[in-house]
MIDOSE-1310 file (N, C-alpha, C; in nm, 2 decimals, decimal comma, always signed):
residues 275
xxxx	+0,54/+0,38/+1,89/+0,64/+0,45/+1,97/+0,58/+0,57/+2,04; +0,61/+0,62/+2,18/+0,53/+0,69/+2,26/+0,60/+0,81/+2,22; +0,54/+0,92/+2,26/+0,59/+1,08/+2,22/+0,71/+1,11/+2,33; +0,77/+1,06/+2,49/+0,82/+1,07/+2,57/+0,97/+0,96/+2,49
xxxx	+0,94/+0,88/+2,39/+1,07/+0,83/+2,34/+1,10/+0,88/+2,18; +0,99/+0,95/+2,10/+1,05/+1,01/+2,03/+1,12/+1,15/+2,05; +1,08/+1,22/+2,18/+1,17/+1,34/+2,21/+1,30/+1,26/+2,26; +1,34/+1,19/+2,30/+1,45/+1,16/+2,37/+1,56/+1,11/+2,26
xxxx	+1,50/+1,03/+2,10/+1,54/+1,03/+2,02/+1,60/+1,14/+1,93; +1,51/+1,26/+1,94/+1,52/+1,32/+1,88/+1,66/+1,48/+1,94; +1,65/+1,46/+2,10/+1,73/+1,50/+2,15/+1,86/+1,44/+2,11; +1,84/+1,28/+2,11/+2,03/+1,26/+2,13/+2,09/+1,24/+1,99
xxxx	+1,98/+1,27/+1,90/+2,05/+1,30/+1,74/+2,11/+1,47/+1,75; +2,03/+1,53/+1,84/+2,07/+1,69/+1,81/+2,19/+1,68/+1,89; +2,22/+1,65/+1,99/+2,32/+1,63/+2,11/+2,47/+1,58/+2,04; +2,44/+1,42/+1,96/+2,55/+1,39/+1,84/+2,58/+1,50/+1,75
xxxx	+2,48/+1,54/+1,66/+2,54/+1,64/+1,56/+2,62/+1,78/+1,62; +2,53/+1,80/+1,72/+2,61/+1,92/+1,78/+2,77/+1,89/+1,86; +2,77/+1,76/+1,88/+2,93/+1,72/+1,92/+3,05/+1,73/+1,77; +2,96/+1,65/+1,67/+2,98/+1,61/+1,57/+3,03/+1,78/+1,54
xxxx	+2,96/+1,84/+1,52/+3,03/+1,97/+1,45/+3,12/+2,06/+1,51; +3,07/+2,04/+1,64/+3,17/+2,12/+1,76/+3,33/+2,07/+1,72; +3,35/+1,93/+1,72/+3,47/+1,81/+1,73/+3,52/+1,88/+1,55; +3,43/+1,87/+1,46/+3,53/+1,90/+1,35/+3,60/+2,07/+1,36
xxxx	+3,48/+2,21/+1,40/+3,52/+2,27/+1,44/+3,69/+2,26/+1,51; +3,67/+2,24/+1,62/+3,78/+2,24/+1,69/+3,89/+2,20/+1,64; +3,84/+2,04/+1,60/+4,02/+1,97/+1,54/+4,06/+2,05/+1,37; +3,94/+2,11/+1,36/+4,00/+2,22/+1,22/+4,08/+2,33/+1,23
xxxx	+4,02/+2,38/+1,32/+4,11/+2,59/+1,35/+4,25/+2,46/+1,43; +4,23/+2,41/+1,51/+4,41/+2,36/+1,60/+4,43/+2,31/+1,52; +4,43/+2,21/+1,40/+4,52/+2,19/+1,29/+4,60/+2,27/+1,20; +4,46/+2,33/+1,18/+4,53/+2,46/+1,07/+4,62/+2,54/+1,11
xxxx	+4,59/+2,59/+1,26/+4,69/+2,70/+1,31/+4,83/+2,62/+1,33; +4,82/+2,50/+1,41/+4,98/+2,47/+1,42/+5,04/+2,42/+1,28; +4,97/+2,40/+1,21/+5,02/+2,34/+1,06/+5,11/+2,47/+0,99; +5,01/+2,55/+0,97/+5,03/+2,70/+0,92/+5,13/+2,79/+0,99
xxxx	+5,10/+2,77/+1,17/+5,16/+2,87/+1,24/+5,27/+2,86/+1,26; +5,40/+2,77/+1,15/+5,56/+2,77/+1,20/+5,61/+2,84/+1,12; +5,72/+2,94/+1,15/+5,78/+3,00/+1,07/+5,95/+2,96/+1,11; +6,02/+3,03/+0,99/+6,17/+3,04/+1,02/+6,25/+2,90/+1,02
xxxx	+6,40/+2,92/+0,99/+6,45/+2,79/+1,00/+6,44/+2,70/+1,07; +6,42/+2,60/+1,03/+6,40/+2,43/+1,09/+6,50/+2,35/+1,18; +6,51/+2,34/+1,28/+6,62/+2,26/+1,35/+6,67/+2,15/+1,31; +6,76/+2,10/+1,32/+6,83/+1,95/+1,21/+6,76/+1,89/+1,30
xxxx	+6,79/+1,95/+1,46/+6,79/+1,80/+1,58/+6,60/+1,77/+1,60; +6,56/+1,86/+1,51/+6,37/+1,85/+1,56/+6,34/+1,73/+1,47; +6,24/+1,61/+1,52/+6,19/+1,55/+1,39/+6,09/+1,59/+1,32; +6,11/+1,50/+1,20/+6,03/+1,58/+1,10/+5,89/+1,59/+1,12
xxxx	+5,83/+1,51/+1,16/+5,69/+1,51/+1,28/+5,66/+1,57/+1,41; +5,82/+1,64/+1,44/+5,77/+1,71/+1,57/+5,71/+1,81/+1,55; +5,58/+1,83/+1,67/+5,50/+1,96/+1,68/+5,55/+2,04/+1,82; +5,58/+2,10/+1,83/+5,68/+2,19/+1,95/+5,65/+2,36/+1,94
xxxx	+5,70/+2,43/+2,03/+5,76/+2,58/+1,98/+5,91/+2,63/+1,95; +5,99/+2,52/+1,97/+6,07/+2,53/+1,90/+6,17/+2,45/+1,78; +6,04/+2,40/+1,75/+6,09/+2,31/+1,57/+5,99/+2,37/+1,54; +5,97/+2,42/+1,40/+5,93/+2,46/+1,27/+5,90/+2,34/+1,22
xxxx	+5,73/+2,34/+1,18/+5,65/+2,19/+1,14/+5,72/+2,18/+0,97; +5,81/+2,07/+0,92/+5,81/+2,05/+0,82/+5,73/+2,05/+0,70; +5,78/+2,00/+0,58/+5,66/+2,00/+0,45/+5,61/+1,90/+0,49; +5,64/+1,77/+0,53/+5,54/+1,64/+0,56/+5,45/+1,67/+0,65
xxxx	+5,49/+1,76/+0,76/+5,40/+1,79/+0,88/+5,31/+1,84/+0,79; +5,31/+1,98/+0,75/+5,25/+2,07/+0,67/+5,12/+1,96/+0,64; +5,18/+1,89/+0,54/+5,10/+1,80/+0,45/+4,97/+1,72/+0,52; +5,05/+1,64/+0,60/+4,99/+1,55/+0,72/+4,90/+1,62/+0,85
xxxx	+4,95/+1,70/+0,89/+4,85/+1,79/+0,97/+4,77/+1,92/+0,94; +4,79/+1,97/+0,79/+4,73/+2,06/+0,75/+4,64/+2,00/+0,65; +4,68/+1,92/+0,57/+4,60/+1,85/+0,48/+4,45/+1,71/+0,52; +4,57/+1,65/+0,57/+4,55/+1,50/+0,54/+4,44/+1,52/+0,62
xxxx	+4,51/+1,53/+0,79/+4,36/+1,48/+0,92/+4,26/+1,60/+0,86; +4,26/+1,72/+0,88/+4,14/+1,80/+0,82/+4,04/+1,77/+0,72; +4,13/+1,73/+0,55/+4,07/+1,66/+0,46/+4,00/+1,52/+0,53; +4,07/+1,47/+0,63/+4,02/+1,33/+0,63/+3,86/+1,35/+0,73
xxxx	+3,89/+1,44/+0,81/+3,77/+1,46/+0,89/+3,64/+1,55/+0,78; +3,69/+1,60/+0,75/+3,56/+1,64/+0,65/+3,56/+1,54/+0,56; +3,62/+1,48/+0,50/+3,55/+1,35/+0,47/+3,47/+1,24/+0,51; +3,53/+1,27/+0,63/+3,39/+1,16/+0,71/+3,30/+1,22/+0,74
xxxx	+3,28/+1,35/+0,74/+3,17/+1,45/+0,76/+3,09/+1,40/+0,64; +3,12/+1,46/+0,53/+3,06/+1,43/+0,44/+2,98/+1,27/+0,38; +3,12/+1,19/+0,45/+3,05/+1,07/+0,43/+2,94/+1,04/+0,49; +2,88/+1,07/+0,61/+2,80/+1,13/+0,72/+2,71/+1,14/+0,69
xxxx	+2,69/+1,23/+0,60/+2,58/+1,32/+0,57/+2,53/+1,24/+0,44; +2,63/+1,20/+0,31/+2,55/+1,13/+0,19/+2,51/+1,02/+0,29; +2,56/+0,94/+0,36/+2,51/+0,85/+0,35/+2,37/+0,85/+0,43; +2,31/+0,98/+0,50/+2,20/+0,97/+0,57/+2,11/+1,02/+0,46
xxxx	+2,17/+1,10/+0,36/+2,09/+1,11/+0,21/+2,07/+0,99/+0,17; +2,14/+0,89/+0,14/+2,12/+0,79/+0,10/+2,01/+0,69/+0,15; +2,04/+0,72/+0,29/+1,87/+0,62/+0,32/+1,80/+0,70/+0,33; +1,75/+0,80/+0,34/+1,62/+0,91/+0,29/+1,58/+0,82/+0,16
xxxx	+1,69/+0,85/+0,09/+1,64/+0,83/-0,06/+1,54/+0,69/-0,06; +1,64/+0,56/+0,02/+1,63/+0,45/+0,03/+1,47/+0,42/+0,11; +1,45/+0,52/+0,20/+1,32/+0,50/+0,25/+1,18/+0,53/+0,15; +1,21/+0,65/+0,07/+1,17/+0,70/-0,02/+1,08/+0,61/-0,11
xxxx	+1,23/+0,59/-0,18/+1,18/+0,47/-0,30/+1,14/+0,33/-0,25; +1,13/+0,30/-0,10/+1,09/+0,17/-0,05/+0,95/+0,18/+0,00; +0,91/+0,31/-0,02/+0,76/+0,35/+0,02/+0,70/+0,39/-0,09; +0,77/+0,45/-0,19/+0,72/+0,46/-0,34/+0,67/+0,30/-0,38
xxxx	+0,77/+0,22/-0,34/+0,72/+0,09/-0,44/+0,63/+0,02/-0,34; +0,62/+0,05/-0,17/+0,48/+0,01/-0,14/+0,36/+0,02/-0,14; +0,32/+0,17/-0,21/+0,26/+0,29/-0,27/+0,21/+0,18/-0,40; +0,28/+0,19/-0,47/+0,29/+0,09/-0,61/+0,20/-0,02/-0,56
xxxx	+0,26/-0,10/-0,56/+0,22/-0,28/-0,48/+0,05/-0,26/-0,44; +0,06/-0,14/-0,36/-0,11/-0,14/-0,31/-0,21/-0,09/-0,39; -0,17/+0,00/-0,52/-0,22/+0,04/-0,61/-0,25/-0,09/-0,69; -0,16/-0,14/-0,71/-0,21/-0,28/-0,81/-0,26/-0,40/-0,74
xxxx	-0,23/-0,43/-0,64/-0,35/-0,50/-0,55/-0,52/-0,45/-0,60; -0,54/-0,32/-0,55/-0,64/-0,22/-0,55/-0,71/-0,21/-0,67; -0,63/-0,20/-0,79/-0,69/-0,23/-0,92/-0,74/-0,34/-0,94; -0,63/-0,47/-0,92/-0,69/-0,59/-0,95/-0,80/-0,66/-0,90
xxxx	-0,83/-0,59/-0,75/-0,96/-0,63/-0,70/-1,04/-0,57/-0,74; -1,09/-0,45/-0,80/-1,19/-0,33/-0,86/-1,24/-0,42/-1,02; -1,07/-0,45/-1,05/-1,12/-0,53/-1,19/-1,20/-0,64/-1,18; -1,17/-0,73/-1,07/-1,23/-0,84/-1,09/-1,37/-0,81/-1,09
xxxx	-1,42/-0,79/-0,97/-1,55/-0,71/-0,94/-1,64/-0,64/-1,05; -1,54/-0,61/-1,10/-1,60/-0,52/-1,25/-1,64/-0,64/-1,35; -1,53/-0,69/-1,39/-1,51/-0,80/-1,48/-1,63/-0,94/-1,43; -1,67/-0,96/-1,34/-1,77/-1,03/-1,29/-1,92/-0,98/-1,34
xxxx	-1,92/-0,84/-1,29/-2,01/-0,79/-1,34/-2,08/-0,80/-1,48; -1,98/-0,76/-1,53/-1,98/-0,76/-1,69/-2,02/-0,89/-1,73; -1,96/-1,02/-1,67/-2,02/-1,13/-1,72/-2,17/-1,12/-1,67; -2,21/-1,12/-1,57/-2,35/-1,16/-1,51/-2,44/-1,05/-1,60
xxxx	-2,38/-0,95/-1,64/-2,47/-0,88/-1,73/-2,47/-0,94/-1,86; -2,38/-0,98/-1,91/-2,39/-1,07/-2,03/-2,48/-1,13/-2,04; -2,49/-1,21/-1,93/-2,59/-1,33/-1,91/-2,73/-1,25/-1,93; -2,75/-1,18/-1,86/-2,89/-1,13/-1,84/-2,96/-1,09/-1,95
xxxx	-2,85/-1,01/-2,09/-2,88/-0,96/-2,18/-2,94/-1,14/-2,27; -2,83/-1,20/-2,25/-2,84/-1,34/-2,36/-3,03/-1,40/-2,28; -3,04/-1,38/-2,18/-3,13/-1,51/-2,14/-3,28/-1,36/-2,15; -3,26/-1,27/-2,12/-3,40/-1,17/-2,15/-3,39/-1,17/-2,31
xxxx	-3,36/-1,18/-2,37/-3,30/-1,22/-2,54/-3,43/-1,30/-2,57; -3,36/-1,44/-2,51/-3,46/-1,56/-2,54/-3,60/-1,51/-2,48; -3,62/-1,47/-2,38/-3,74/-1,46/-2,32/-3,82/-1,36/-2,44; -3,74/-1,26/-2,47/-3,82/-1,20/-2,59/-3,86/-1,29/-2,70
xxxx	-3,75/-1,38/-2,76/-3,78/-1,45/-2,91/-3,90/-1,56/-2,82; -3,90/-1,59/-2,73/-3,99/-1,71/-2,67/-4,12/-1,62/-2,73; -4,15/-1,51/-2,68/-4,31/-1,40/-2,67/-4,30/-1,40/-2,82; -4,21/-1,37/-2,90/-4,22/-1,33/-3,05/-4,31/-1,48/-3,10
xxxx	-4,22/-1,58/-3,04/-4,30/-1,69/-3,13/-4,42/-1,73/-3,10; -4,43/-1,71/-2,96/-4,58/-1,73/-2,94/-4,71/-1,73/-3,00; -4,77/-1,85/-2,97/-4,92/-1,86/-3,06/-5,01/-1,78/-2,98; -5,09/-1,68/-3,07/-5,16/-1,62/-2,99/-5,30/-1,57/-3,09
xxxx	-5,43/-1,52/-3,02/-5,59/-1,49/-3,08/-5,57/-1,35/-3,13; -5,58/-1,29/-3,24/-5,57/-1,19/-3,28/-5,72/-1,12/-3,16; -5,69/-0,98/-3,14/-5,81/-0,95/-3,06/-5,86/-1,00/-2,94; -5,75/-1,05/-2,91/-5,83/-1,11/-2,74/-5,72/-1,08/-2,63
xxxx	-5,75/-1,12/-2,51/-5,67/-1,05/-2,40/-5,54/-1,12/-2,42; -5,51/-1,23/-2,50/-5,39/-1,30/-2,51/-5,30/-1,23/-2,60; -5,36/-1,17/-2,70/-5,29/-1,10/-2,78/-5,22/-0,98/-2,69; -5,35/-0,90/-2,62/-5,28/-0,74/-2,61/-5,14/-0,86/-2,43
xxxx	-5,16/-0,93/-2,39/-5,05/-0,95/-2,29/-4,90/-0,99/-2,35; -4,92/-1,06/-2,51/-4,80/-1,10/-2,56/-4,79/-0,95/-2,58; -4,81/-0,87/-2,67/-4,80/-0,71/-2,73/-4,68/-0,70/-2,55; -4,79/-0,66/-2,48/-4,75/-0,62/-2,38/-4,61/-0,67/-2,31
xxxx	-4,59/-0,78/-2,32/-4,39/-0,87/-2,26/-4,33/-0,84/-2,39; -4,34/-0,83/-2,54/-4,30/-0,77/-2,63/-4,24/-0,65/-2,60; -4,31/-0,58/-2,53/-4,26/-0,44/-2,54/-4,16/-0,42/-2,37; -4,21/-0,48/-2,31/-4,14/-0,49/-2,19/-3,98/-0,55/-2,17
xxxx	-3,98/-0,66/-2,23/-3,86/-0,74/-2,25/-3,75/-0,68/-2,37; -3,82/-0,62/-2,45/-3,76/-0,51/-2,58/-3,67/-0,39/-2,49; -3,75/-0,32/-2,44/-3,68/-0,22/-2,37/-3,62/-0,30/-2,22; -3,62/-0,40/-2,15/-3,53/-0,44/-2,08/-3,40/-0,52/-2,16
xxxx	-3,39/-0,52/-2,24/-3,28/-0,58/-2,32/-3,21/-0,40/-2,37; -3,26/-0,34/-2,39/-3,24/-0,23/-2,44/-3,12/-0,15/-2,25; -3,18/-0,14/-2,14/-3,15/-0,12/-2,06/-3,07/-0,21/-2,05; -3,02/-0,34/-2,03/-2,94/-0,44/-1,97/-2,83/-0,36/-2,11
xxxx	-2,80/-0,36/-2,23/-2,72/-0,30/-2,29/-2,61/-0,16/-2,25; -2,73/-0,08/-2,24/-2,70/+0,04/-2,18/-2,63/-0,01/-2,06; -2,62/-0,06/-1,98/-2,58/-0,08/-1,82/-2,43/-0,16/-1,86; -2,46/-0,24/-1,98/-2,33/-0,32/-2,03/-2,24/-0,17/-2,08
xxxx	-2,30/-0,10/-2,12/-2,20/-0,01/-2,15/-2,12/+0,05/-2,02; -2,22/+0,13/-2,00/-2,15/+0,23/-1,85/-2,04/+0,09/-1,82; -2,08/-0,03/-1,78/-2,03/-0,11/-1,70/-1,87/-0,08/-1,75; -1,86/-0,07/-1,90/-1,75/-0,11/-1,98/-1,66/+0,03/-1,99
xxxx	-1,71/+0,11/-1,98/-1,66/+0,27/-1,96/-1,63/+0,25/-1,76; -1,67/+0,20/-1,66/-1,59/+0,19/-1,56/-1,47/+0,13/-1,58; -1,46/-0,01/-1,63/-1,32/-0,01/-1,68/-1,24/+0,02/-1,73; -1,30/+0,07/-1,82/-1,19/+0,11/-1,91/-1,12/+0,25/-1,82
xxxx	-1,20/+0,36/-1,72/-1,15/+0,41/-1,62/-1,06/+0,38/-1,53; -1,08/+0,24/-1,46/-1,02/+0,14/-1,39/-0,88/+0,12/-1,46; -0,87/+0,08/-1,55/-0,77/+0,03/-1,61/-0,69/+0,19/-1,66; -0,73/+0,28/-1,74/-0,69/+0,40/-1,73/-0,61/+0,43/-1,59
xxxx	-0,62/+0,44/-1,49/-0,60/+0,52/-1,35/-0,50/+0,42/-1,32; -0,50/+0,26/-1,37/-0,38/+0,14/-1,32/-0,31/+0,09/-1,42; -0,27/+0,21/-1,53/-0,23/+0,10/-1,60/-0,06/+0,16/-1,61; +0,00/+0,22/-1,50/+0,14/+0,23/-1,48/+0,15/+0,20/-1,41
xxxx	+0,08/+0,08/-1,31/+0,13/-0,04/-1,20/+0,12/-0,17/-1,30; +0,01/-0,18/-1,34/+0,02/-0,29/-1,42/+0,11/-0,31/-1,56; +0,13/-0,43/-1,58/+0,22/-0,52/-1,67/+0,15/-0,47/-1,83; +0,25/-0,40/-1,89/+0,15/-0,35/-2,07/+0,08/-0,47/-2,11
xxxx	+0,13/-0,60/-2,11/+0,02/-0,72/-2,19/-0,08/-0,74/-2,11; -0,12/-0,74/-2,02/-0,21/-0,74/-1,88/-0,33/-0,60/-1,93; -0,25/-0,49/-1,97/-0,32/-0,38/-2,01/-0,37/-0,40/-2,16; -0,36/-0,45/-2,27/-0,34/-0,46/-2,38/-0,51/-0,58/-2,36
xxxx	-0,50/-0,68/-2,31/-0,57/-0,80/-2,32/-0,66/-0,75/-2,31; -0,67/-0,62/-2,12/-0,81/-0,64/-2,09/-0,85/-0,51/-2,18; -0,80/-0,44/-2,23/-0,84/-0,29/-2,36/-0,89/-0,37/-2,47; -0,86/-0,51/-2,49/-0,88/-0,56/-2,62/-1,05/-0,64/-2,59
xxxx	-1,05/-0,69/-2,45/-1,17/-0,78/-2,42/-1,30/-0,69/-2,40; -1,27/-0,54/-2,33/-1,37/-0,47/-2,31/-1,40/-0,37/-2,45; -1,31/-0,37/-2,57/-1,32/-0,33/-2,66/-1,42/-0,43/-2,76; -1,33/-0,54/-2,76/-1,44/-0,63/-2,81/-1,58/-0,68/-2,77
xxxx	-1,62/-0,68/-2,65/-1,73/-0,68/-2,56/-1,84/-0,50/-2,61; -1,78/-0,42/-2,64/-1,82/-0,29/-2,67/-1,89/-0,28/-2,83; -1,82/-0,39/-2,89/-1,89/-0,39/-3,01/-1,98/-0,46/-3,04; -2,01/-0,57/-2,96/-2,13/-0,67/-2,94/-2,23/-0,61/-2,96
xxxx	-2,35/-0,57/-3,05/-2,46/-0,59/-3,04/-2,57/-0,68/-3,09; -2,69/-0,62/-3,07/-2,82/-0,76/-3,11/-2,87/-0,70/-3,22; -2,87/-0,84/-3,34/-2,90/-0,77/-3,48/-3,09/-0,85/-3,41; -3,18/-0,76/-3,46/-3,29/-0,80/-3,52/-3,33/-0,91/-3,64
xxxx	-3,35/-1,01/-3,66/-3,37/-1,06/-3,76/-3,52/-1,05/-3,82; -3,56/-1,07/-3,93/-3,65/-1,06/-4,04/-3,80/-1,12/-3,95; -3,81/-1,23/-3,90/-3,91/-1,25/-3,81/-3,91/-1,17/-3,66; -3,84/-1,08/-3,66/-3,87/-1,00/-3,56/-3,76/-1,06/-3,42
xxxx	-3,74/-1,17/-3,44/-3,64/-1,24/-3,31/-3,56/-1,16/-3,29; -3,44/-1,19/-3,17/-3,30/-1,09/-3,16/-3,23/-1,22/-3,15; -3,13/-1,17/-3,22/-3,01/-1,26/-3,18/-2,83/-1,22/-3,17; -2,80/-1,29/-3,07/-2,63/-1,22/-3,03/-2,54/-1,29/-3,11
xxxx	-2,48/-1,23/-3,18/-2,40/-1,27/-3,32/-2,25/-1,31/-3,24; -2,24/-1,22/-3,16/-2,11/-1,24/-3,08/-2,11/-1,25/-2,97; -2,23/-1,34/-2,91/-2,26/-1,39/-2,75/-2,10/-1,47/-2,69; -2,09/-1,58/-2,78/-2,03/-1,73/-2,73/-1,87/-1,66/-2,72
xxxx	-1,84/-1,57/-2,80/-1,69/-1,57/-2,81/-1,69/-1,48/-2,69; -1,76/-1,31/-2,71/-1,78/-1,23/-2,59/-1,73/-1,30/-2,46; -1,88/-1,41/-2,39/-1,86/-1,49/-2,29/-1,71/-1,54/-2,25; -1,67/-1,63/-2,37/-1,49/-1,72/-2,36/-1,42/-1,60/-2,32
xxxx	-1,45/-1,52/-2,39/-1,33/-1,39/-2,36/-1,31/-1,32/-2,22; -1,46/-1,29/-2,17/-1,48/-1,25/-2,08/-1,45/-1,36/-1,91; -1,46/-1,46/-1,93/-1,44/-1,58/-1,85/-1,29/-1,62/-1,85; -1,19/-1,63/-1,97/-1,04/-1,62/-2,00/-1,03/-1,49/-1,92
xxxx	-1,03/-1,40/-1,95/-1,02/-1,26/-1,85/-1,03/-1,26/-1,70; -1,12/-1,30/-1,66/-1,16/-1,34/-1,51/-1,07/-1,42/-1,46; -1,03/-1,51/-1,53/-0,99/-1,65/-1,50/-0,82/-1,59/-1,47; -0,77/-1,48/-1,55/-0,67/-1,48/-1,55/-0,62/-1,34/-1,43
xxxx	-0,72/-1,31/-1,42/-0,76/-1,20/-1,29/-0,72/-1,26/-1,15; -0,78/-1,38/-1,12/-0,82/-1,43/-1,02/-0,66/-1,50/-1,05; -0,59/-1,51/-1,11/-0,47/-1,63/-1,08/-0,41/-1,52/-0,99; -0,44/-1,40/-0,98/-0,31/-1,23/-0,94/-0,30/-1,35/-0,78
xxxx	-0,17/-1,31/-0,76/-0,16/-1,31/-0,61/-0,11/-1,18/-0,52; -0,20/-1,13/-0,44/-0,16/-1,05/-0,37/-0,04/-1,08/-0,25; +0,03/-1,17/-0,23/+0,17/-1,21/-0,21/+0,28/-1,19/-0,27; +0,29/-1,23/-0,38/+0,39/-1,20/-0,50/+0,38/-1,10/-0,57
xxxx	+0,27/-1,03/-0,59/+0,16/-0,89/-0,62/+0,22/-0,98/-0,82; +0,18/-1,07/-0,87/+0,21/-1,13/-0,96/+0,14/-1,22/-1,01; +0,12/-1,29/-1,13/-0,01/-1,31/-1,26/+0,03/-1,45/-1,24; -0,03/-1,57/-1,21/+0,00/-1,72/-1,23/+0,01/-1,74/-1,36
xxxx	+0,07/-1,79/-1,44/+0,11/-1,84/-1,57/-0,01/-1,94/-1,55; -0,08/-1,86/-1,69/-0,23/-1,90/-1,73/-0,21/-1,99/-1,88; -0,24/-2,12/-1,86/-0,24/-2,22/-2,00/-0,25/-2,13/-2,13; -0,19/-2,19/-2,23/-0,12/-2,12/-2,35/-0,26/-2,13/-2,39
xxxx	-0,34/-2,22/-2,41/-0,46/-2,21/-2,50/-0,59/-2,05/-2,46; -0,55/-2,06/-2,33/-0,63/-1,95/-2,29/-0,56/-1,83/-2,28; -0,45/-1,82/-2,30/-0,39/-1,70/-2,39/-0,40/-1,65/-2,51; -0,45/-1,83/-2,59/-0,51/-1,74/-2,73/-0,64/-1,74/-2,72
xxxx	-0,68/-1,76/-2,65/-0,83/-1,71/-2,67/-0,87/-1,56/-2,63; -0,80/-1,55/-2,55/-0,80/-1,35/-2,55/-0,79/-1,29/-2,70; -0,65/-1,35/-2,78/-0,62/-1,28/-2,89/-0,68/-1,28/-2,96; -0,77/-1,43/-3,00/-0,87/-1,49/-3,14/-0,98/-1,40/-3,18
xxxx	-0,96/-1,37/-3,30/-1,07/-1,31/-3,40/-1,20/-1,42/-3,35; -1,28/-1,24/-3,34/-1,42/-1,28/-3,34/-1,47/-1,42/-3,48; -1,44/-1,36/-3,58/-1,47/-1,50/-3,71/-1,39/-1,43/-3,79; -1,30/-1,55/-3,80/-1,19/-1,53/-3,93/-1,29/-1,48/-4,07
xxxx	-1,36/-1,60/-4,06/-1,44/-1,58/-4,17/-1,56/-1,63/-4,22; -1,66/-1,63/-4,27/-1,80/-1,66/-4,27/-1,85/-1,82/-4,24; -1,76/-1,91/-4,25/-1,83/-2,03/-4,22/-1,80/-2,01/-4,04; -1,70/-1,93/-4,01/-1,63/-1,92/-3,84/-1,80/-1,88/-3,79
xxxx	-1,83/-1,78/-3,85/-1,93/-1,66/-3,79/-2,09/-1,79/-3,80; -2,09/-1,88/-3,94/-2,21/-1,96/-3,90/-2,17/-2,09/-3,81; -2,11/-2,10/-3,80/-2,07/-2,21/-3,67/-2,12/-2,15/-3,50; -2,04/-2,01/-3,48/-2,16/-1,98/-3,38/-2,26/-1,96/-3,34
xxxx	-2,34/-1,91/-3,47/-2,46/-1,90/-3,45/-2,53/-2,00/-3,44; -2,46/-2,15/-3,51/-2,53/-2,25/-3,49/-2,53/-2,28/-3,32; -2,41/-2,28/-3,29/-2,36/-2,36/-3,13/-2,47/-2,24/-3,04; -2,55/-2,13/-3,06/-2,59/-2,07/-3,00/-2,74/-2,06/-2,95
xxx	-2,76/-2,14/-3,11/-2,90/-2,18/-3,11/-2,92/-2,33/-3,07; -2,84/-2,40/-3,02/-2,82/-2,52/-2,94/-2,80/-2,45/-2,82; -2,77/-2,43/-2,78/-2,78/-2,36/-2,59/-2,90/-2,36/-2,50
């Protein structure tokens, strides 16, 4: 809209109100005064509605032209005015909840992105893992240049697993940010799942075993969890600004204990060392 049609707008709203108040003005003081201004006995032959100077305005007059049209025009005055409160309001809160809508769009895309992340770092932690237990097992010459180059990926793949960790964290403190700053657009179980997946993801670490190997005690569930999470990210539609009803089974897998109980806990570690 050009600036030569919002002045012209903006003129014939001031033009109406100023009629508008002029008009109640006026039809107020001439009601009141003729309503008010009869005095003295009443003529039989005047009707009871006549307004004249020589009939005296009855009590119905009274009523009717002092009360009623006055009361009735400031009534519409008033109705006038709430109802242009009313769409204020209505614009208000229709821009508040478009405000809303783009916030949770906005999150949900940051999450995914995040939540991606976090997988591909997963991975990186699990497969520099093996690269280290590969160097651990290695056959090698005590004292020769074969030895000091294993020593040497030992120590290199040790502290890159150590770094890919640390980065899994920060990664997991962005979300948990992310989700902090959205989680009064977003749906509480939506908030609940993913506090539960990056909590659980947070407690993952690599135990050392006795031969010196590393190994991820809670790689395979991490992963499911993390992938259910994604999976349930990506259903969002930014149309409906709404969650696609994700299969019941991958709802419990968000919820499922890492290992109910010790044969649970050696079953992954078996399926892990098959991978």
């Amino acid at each position: 809209m050009s600036n030569l049609s919002k002045k012209k707008q903006i003129h014939k709203s001031l033009f109406t109100k100023t009629l508008l108040v002029f008009f109640i003005f006026v039809s107020s003081t001439f009601f009141i005064q003729i309503s008010f201004g009869a005095t003295g006995e009443r003529d039989a032959s005047c009707h009871v509605l006549e307004i004249s100077e020589h009939c005296d305005l009855s009590g119905i007059g009274h009523l009717l032209y002092g009360d009623a049209v006055v009361g009735g025009i400031l009534a519409l005055f008033f109705h006038h005015l709430a109802h242009k409160n009313q769409v204020r309001i209505d614009r208000i809160i229709s821009s508040n909840e478009e405000h809303r809508l783009k916030r949770k769009d906005f999150a949900i895309f940051h999450l995914k992105s995040q939540v991606t992340a976090m997988l591909f770092n997963l991975g990186r932690i699990k497969k520099t893992a093996e690269f280290y237990n590969d160097a651990v097992k290695s056959s090698y010459h005590p004292l020769t240049t074969e030895e000091k180059e294993r020593t040497w990926k030992i120590r290199t793949l040790h502290e890159r697993v150590n770094f890919e960790q640390e980065k899994l964290g920060r990664l997991l403190d962005v979300v948990r940010s992310t989700l902090v700053g959205a989680q009064d657009v977003l749906e509480p179980e939506v908030v609940m799942q993913i506090d539960g997946v990056i909590t659980f993801v947070g407690e993952m670490v690599i135990e050392e075993q006795q031969d010196e190997t590393m190994e991820f005690v809670k790689y395979s569930v991490s992963k499911k969890k993390v992938l259910y999470l994604l999976e349930k990210l990506k259903s969002y539609s930014t149309v409906t600004h709404t969650f696609k009803k994700v299969e019941e089974d991958i709802e419990g897998e968000l919820n499922v204990p890492a290992y109910p109980d010790t044969s649970n806990k050696e079953t992954v570690v078996n399926e892990q060392n098959t991978v």
